[in-house]
HTML snippet that shows the backbone in 3Dmol.js (N, CA, C, O; Angstrom):
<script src="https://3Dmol.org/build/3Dmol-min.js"></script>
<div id="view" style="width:600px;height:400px;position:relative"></div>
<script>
const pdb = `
ATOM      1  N   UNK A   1       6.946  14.205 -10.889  1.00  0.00           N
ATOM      2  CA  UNK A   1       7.413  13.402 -12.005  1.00  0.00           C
ATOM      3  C   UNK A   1       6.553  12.137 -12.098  1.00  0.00           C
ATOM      4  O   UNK A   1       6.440  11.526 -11.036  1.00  0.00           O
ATOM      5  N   UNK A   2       5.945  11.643 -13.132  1.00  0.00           N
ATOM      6  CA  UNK A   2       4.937  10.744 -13.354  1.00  0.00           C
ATOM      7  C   UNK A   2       5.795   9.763 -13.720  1.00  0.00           C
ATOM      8  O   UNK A   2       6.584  10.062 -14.617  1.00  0.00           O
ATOM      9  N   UNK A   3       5.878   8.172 -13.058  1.00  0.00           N
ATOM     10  CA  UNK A   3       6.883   7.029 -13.150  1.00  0.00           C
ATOM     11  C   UNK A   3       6.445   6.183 -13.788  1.00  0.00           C
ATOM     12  O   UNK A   3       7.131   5.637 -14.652  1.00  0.00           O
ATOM     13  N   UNK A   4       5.055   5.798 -13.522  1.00  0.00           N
ATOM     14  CA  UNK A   4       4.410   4.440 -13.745  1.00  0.00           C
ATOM     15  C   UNK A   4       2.994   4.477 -13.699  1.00  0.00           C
ATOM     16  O   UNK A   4       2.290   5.083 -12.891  1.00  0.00           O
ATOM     17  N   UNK A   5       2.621   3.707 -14.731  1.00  0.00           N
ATOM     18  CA  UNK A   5       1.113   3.658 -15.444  1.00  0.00           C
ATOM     19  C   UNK A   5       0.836   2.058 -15.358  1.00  0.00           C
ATOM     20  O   UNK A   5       1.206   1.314 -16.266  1.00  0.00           O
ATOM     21  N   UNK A   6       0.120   1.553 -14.140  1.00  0.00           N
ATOM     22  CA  UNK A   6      -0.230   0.191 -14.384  1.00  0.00           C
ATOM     23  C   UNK A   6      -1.947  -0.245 -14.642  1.00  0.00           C
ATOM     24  O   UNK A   6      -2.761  -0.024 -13.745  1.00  0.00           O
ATOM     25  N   UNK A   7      -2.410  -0.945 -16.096  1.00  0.00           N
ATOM     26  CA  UNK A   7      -4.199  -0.792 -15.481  1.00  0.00           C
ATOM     27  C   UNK A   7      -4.199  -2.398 -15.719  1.00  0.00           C
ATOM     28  O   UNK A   7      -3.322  -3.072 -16.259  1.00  0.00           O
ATOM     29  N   UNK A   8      -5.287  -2.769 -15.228  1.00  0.00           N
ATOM     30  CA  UNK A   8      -6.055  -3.669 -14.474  1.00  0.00           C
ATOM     31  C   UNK A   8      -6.875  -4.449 -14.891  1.00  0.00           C
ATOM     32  O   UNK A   8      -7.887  -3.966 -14.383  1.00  0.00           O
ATOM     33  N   UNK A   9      -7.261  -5.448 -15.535  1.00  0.00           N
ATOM     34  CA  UNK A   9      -8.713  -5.640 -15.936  1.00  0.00           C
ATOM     35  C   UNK A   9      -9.194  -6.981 -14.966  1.00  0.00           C
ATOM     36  O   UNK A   9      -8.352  -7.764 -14.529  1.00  0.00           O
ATOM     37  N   UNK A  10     -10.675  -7.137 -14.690  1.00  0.00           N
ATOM     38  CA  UNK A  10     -11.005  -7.890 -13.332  1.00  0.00           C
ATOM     39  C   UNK A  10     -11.762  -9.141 -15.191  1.00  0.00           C
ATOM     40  O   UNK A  10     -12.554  -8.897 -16.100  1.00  0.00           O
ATOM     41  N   UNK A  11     -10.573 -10.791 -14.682  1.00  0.00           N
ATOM     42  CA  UNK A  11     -10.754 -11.771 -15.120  1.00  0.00           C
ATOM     43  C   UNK A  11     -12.183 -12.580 -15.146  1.00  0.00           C
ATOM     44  O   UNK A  11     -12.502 -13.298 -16.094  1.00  0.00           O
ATOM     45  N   UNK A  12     -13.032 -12.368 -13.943  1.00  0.00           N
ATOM     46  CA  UNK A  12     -13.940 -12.704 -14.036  1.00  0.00           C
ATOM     47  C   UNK A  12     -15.318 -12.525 -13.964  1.00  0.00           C
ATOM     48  O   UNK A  12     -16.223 -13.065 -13.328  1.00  0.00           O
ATOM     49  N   UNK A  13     -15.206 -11.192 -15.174  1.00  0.00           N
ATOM     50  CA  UNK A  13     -16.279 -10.412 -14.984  1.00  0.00           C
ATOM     51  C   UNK A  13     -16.929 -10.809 -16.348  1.00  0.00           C
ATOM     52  O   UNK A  13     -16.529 -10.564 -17.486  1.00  0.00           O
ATOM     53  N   UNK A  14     -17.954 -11.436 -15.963  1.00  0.00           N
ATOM     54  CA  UNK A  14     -19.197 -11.824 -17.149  1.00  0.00           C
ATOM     55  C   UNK A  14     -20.073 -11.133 -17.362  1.00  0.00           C
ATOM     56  O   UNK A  14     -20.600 -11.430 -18.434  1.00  0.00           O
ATOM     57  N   UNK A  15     -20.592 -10.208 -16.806  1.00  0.00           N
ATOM     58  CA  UNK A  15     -21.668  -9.042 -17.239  1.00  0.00           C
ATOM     59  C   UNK A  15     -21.950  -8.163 -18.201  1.00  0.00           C
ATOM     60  O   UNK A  15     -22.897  -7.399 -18.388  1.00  0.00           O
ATOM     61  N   UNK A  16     -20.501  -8.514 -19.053  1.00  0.00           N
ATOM     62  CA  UNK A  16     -20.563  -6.713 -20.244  1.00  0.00           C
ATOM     63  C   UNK A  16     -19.709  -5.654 -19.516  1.00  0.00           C
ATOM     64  O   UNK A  16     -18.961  -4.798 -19.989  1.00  0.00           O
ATOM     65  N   UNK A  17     -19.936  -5.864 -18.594  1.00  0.00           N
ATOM     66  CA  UNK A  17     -19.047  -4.226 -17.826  1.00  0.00           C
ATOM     67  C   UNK A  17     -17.380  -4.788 -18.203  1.00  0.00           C
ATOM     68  O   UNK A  17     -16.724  -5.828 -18.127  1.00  0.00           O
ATOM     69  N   UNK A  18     -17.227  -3.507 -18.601  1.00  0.00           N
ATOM     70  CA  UNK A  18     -15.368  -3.331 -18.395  1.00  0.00           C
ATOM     71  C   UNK A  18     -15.204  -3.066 -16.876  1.00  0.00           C
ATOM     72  O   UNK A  18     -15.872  -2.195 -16.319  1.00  0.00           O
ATOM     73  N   UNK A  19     -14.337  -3.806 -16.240  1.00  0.00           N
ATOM     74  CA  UNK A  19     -13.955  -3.637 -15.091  1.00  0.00           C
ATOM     75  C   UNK A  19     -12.407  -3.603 -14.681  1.00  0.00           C
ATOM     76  O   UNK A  19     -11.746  -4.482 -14.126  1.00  0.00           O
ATOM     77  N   UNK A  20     -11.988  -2.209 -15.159  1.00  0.00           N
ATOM     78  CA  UNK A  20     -10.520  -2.038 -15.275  1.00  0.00           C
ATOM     79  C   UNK A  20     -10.642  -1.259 -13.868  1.00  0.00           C
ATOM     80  O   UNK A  20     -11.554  -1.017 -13.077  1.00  0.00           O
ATOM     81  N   UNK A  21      -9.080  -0.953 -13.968  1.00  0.00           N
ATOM     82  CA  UNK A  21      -8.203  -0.262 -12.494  1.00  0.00           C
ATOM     83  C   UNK A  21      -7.020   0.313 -13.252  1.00  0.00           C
ATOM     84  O   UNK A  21      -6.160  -0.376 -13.801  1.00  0.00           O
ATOM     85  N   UNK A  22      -7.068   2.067 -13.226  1.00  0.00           N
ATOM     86  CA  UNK A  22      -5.647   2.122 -13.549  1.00  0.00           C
ATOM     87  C   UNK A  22      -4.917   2.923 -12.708  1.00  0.00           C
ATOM     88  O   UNK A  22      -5.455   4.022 -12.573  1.00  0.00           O
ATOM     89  N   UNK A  23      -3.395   2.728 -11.786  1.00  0.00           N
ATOM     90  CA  UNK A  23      -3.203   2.885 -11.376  1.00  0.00           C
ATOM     91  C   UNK A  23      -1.883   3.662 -11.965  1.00  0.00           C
ATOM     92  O   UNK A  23      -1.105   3.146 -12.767  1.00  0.00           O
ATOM     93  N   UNK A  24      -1.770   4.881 -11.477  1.00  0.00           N
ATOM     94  CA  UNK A  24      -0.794   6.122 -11.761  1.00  0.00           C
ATOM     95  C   UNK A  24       0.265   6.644 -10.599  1.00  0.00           C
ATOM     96  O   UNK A  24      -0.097   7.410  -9.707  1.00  0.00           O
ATOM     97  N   UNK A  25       1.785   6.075 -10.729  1.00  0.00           N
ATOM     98  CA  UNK A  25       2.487   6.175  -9.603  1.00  0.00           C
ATOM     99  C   UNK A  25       3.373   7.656 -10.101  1.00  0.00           C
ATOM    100  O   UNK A  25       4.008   7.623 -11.156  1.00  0.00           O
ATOM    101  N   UNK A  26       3.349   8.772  -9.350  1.00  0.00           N
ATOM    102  CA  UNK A  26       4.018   9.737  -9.228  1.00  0.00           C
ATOM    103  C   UNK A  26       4.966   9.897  -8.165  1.00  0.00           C
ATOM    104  O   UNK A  26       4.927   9.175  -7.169  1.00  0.00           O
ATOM    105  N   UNK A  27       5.955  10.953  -8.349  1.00  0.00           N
ATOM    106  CA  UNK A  27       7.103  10.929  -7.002  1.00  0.00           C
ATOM    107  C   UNK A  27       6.684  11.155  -5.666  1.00  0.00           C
ATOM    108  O   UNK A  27       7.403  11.025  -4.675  1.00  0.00           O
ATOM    109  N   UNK A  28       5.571  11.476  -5.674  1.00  0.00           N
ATOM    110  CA  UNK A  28       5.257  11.359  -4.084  1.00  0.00           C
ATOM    111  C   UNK A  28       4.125  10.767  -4.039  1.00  0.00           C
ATOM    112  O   UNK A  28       4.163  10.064  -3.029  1.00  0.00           O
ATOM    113  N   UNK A  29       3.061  10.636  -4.592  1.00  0.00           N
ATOM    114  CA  UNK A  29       1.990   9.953  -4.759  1.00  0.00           C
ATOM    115  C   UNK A  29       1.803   8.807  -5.781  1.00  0.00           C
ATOM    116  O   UNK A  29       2.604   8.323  -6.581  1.00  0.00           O
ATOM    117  N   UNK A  30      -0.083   8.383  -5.400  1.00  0.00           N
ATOM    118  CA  UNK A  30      -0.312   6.881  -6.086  1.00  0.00           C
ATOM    119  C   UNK A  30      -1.527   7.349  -6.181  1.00  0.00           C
ATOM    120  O   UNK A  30      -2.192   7.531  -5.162  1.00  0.00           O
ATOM    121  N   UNK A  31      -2.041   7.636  -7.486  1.00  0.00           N
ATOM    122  CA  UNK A  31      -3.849   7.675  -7.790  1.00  0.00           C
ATOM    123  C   UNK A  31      -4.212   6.155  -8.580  1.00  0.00           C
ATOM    124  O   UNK A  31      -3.584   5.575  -9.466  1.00  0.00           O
ATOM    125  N   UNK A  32      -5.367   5.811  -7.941  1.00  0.00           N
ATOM    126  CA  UNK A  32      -5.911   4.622  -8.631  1.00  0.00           C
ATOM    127  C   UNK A  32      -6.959   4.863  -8.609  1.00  0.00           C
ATOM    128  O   UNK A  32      -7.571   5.061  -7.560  1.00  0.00           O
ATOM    129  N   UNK A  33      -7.543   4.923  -9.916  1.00  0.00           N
ATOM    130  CA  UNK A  33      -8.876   5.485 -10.917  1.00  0.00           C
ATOM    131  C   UNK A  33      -9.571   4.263 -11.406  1.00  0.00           C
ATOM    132  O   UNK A  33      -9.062   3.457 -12.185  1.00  0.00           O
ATOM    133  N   UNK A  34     -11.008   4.161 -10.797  1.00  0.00           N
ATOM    134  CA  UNK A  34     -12.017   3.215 -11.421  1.00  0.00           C
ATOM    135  C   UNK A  34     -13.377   3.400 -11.466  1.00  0.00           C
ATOM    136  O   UNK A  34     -14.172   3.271 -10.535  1.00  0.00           O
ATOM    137  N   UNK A  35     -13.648   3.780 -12.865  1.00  0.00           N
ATOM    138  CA  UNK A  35     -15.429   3.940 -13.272  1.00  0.00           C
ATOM    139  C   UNK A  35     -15.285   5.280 -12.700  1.00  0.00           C
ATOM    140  O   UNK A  35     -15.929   5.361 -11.654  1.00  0.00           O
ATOM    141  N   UNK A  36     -14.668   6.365 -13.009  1.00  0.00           N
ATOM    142  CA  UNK A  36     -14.521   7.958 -13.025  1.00  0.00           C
ATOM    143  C   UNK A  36     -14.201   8.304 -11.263  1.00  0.00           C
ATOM    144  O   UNK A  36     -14.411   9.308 -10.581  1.00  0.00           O
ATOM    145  N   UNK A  37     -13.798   7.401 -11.052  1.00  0.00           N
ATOM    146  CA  UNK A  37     -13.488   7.775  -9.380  1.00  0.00           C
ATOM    147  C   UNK A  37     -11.834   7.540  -8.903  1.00  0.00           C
ATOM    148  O   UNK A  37     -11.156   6.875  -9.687  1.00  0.00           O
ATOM    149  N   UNK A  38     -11.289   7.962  -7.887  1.00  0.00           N
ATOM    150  CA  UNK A  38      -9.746   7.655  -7.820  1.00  0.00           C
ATOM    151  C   UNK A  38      -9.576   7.982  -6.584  1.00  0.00           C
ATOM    152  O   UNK A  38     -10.276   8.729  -5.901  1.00  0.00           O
ATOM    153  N   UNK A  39      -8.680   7.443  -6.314  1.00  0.00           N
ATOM    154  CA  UNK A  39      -8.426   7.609  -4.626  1.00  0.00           C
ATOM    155  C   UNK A  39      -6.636   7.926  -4.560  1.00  0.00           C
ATOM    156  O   UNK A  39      -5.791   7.137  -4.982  1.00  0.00           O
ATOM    157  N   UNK A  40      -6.354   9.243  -3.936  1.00  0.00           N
ATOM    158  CA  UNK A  40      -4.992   9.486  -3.587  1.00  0.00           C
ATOM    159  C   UNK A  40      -4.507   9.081  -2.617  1.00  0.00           C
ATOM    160  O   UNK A  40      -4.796   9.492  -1.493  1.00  0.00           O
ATOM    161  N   UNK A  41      -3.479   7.984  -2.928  1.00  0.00           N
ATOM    162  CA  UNK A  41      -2.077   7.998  -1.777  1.00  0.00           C
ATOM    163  C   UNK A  41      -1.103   8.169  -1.501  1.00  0.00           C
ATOM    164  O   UNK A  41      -0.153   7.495  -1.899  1.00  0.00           O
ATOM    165  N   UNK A  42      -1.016   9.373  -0.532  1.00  0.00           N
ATOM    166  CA  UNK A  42       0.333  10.067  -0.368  1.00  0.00           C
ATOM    167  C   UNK A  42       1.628   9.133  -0.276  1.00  0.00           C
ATOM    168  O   UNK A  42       1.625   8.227   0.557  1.00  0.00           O
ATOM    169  N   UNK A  43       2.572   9.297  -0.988  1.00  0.00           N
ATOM    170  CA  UNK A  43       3.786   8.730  -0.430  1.00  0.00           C
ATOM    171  C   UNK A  43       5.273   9.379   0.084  1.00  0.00           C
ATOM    172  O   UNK A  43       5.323  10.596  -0.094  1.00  0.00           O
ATOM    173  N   UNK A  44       6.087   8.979   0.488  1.00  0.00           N
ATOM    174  CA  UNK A  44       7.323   9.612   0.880  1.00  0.00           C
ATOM    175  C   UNK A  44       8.493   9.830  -0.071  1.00  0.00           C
ATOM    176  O   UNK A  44       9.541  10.430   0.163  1.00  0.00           O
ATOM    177  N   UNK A  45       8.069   9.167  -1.293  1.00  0.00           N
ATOM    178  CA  UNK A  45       9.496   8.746  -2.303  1.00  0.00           C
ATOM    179  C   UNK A  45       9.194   8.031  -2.925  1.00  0.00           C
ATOM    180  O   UNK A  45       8.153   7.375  -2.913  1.00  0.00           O
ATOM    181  N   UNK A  46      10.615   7.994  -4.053  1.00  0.00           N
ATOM    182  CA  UNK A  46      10.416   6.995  -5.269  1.00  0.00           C
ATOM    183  C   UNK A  46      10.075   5.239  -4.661  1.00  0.00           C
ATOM    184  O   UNK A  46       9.233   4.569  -5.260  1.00  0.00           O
ATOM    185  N   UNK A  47      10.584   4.848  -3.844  1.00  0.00           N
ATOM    186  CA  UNK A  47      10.519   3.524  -3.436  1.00  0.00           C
ATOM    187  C   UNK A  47       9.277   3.996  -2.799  1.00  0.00           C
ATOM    188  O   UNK A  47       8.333   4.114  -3.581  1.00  0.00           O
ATOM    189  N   UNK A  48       9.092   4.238  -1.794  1.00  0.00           N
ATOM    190  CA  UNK A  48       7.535   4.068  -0.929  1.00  0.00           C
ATOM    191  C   UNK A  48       6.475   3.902  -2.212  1.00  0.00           C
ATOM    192  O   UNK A  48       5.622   3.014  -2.218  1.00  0.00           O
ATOM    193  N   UNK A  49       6.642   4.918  -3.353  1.00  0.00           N
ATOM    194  CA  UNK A  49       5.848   4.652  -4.529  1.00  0.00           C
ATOM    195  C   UNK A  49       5.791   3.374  -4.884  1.00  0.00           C
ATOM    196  O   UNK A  49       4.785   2.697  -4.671  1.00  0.00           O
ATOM    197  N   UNK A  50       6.647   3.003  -5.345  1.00  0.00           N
ATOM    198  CA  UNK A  50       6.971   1.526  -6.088  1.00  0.00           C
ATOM    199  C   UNK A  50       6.275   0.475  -4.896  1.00  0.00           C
ATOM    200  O   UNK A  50       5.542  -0.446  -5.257  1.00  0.00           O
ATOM    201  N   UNK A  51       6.543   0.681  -3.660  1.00  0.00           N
ATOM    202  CA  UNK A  51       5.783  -0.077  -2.774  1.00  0.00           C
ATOM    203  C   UNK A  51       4.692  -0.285  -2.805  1.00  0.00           C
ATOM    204  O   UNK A  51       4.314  -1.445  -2.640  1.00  0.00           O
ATOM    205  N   UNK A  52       3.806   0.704  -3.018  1.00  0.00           N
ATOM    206  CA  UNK A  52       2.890   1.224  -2.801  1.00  0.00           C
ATOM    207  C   UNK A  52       2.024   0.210  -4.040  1.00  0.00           C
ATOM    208  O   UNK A  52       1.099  -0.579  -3.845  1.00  0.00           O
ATOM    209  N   UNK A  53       2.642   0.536  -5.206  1.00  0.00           N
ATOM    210  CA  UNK A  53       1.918   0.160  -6.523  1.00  0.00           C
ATOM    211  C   UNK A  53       1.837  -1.051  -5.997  1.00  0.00           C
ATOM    212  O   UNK A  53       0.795  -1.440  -5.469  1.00  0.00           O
ATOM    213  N   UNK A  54       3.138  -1.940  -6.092  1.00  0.00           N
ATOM    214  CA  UNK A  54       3.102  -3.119  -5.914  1.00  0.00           C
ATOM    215  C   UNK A  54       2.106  -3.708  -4.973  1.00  0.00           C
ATOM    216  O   UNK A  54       1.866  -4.914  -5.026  1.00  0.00           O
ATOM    217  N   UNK A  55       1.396  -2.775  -3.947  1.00  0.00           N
ATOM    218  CA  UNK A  55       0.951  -3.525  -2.518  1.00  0.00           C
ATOM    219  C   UNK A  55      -0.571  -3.505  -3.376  1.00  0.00           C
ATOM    220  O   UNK A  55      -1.254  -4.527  -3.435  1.00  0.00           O
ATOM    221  N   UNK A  56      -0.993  -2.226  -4.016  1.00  0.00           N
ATOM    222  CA  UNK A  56      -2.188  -2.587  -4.606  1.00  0.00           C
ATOM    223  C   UNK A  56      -2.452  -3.590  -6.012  1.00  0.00           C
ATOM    224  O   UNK A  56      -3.521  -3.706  -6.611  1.00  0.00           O
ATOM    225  N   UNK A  57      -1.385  -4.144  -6.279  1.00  0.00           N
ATOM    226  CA  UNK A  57      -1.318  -4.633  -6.852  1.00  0.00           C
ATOM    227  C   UNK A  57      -1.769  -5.984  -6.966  1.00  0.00           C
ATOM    228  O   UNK A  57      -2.673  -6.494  -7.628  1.00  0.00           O
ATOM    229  N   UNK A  58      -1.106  -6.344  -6.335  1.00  0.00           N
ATOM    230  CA  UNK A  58      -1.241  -7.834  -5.023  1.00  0.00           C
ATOM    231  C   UNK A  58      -2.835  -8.051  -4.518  1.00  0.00           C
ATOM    232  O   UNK A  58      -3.546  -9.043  -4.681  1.00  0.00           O
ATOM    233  N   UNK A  59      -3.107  -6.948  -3.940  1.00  0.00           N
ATOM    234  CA  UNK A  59      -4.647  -6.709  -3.730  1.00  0.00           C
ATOM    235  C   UNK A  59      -5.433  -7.224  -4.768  1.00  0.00           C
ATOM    236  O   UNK A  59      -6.034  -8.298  -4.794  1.00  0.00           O
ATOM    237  N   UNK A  60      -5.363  -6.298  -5.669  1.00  0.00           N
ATOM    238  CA  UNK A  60      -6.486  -6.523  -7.048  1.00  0.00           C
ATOM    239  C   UNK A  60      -6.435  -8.195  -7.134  1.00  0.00           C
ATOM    240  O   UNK A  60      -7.188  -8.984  -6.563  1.00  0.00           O
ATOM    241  N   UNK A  61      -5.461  -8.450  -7.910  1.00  0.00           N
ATOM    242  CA  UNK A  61      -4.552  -9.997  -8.004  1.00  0.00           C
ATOM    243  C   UNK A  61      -5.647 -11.104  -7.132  1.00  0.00           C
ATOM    244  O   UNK A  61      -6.331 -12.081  -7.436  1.00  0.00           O
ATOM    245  N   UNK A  62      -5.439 -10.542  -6.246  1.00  0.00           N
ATOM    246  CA  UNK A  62      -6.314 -11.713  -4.901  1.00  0.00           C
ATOM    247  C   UNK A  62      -7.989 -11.343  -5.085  1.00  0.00           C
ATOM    248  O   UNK A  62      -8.726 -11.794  -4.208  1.00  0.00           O
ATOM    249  N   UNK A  63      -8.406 -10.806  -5.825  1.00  0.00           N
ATOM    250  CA  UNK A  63      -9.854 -10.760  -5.991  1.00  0.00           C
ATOM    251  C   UNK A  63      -9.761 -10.525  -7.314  1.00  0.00           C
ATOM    252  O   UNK A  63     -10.210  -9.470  -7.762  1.00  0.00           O
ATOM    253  N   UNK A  64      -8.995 -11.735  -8.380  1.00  0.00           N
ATOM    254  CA  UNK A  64      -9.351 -11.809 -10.121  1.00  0.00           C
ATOM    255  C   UNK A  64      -9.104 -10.539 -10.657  1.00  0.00           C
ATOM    256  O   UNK A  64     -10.036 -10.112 -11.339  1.00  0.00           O
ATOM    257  N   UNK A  65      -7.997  -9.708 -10.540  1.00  0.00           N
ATOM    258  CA  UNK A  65      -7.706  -8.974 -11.324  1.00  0.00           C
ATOM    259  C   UNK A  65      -6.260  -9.209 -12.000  1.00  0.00           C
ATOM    260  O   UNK A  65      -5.217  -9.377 -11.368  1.00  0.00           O
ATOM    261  N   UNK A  66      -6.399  -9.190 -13.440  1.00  0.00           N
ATOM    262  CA  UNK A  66      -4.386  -9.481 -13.446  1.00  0.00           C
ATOM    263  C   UNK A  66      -4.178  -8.055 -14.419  1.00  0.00           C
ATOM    264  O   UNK A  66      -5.159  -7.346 -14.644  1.00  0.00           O
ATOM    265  N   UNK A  67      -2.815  -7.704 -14.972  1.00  0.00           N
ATOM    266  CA  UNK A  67      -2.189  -6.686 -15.349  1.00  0.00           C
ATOM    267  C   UNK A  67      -2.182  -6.527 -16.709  1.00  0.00           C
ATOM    268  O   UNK A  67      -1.163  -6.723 -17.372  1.00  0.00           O
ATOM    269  N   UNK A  68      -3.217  -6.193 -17.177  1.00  0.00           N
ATOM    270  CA  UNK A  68      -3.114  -6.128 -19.089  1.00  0.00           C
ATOM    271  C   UNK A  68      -2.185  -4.723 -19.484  1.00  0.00           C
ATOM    272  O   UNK A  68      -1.959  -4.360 -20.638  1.00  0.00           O
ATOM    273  N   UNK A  69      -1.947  -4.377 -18.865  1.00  0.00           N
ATOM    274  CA  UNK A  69      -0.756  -2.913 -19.483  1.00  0.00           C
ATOM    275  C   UNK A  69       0.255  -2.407 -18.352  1.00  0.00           C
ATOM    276  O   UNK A  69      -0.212  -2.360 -17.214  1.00  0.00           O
ATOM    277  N   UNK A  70       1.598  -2.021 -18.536  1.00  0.00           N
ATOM    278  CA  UNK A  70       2.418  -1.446 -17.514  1.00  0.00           C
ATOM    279  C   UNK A  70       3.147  -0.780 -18.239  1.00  0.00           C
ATOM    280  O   UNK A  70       3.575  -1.387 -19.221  1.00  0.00           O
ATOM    281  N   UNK A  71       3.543   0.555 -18.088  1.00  0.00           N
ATOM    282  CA  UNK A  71       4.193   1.272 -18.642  1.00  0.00           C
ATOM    283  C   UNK A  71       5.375   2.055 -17.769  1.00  0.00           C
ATOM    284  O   UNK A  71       4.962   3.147 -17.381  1.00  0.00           O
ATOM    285  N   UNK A  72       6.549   1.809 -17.421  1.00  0.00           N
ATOM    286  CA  UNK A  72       7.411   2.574 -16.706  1.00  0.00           C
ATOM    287  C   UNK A  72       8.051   3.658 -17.194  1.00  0.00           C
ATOM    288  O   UNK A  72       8.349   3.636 -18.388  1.00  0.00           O
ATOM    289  N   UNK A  73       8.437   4.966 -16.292  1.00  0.00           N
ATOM    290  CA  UNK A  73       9.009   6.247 -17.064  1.00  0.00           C
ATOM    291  C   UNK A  73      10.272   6.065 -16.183  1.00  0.00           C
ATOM    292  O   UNK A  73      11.223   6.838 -16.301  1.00  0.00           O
TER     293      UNK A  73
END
`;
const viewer = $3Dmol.createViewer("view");
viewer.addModel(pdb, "pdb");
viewer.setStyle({}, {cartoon: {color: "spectrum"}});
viewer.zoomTo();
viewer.render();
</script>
């Protein structure tokens, strides 16, 4: 079951490049997709998910990224 759609865009990027992150929380997993690449993380459940988002979230955040879209199911 697909929950949550959060993407990303990095604030201090002056180059021309789009430098998004979008991150896709499912019931057991977390894919986060950037520049055609994505990395799976397994999770245990609806909360470990939600954890999960949130923890990469926080991440991005701390190296100029903030949240231009969130979509919850």
């Amino acid at each position: 079951m697909f929950l949550k759609h959060v993407e990303l865009e990095d604030i201090e990027n002056n180059d021309g490049w789009t430098n998004k992150v979008d991150i896709y929380g499912y019931e057991n997993k977390v894919w986060v997709m950037a520049h055609g690449f994505f990395k799976e993380y397994p999770t245990r459940d609806f909360e470990n998910t939600k954890n999960k988002i949130d923890s990469i979230i926080a991440k991005l955040k701390e190296v100029s990224f903030k949240i231009i879209y969130i979509k919850q199911y």
